[in-house]
C-alpha positions as CSV (number, residue, x, y, z in Angstrom):
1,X,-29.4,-31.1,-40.2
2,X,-29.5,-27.6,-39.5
3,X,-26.5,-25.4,-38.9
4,X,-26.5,-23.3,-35.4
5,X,-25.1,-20.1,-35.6
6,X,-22.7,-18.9,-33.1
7,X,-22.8,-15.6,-31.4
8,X,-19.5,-13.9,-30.6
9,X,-19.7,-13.2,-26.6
10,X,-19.8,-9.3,-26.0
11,X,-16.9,-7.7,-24.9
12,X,-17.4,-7.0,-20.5
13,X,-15.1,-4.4,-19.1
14,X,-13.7,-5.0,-16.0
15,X,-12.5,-3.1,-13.3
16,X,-10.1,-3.6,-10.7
17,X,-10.8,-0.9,-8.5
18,X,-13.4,0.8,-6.7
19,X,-16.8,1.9,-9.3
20,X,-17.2,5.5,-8.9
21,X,-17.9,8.3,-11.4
22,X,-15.3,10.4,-13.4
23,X,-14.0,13.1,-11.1
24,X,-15.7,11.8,-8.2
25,X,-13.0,11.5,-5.2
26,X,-12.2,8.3,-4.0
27,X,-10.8,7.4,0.4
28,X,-8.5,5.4,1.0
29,X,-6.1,3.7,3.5
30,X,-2.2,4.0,2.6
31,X,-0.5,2.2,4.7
32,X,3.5,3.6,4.4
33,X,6.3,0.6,5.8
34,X,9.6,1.8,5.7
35,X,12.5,-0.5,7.1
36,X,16.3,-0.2,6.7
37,X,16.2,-1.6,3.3
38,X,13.1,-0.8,1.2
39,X,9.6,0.8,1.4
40,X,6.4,-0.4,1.0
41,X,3.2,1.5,0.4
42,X,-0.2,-0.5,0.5
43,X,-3.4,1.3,-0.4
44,X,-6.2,-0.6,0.7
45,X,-10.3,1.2,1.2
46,X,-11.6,2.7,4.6
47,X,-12.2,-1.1,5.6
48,X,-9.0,-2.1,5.0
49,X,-10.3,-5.3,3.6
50,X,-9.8,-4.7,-0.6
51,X,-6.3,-4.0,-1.6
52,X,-6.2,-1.0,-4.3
53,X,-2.6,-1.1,-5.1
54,X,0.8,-2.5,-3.2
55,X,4.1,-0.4,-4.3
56,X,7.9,-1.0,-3.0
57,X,9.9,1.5,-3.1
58,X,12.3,0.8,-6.0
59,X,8.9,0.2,-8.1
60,X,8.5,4.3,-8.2
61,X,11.8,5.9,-6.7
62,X,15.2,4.9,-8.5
63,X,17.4,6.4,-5.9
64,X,18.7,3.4,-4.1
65,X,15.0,2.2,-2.8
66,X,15.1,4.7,-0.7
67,X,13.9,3.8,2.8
68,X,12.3,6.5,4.3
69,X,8.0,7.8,4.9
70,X,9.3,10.9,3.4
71,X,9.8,9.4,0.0
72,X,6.7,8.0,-0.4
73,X,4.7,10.9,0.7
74,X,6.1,12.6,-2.0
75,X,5.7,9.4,-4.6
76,X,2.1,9.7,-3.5
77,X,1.4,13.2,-3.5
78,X,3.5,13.5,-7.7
79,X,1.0,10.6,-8.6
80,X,-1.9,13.1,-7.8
81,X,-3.3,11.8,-4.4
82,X,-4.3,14.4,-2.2
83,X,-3.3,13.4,1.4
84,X,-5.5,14.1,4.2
85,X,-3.9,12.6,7.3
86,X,-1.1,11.4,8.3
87,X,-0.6,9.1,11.4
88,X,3.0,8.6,12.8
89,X,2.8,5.0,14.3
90,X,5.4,3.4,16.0
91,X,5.1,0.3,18.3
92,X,6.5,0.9,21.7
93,X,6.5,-2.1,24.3
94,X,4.5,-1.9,26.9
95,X,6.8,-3.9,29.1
96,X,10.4,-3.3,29.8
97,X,12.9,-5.0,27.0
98,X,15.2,-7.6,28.4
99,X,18.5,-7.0,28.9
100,X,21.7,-8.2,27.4
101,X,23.5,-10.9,29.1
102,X,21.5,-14.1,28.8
103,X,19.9,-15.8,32.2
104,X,22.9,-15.8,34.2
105,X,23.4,-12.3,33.9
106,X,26.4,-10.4,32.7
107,X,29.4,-10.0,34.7
């Protein structure tokens, strides 16, 4: 009986983000949610489909998680980002809000 010899399987590197070339710039999406408590920034490609990376704000800024854009504008721009556009978006309703006072109305 013959002995097999065993190969040791090559090393593969893999890569979670996007495959470009050293220095070559890379677009993206971030998408900047700040609520009362916490902020969240999630960078995702033009498509919006592949997520690159998903921060909250107490992950990069240690000053109570602070909750505002502002703060993570600056987290993004100190990590070496270079920001092209910003969009300031807000839903509004389209309808009027109902008021206070249930169905009977207020008195």
């Amino acid at each position: 009986m013959r002995l097999s010899t065993t190969e040791a399987p090559k090393e593969q590197n893999v890569s979670l983000g996007p495959q470009v070339a050293e220095g070559e710039p890379v677009f993206g999406v971030a998408d900047i949610f700040a609520s009362f408590n916490d902020t969240f920034v999630h960078v995702t490609d033009m498509s919006g489909k592949e997520t690159i990376s998903r921060v909250t704000g107490g992950m990069k800024v240690k000053a109570d998680h602070e909750s505002s854009p502002q703060s993570a504008l600056r987290a993004l721009a100190r990590a070496g980002m270079s920001i092209g556009r910003i969009e300031y978006f807000t839903p509004v309703p389209t309808d009027c809000t109902r008021r206070k006072g249930g169905r009977r109305g207020r008195l």
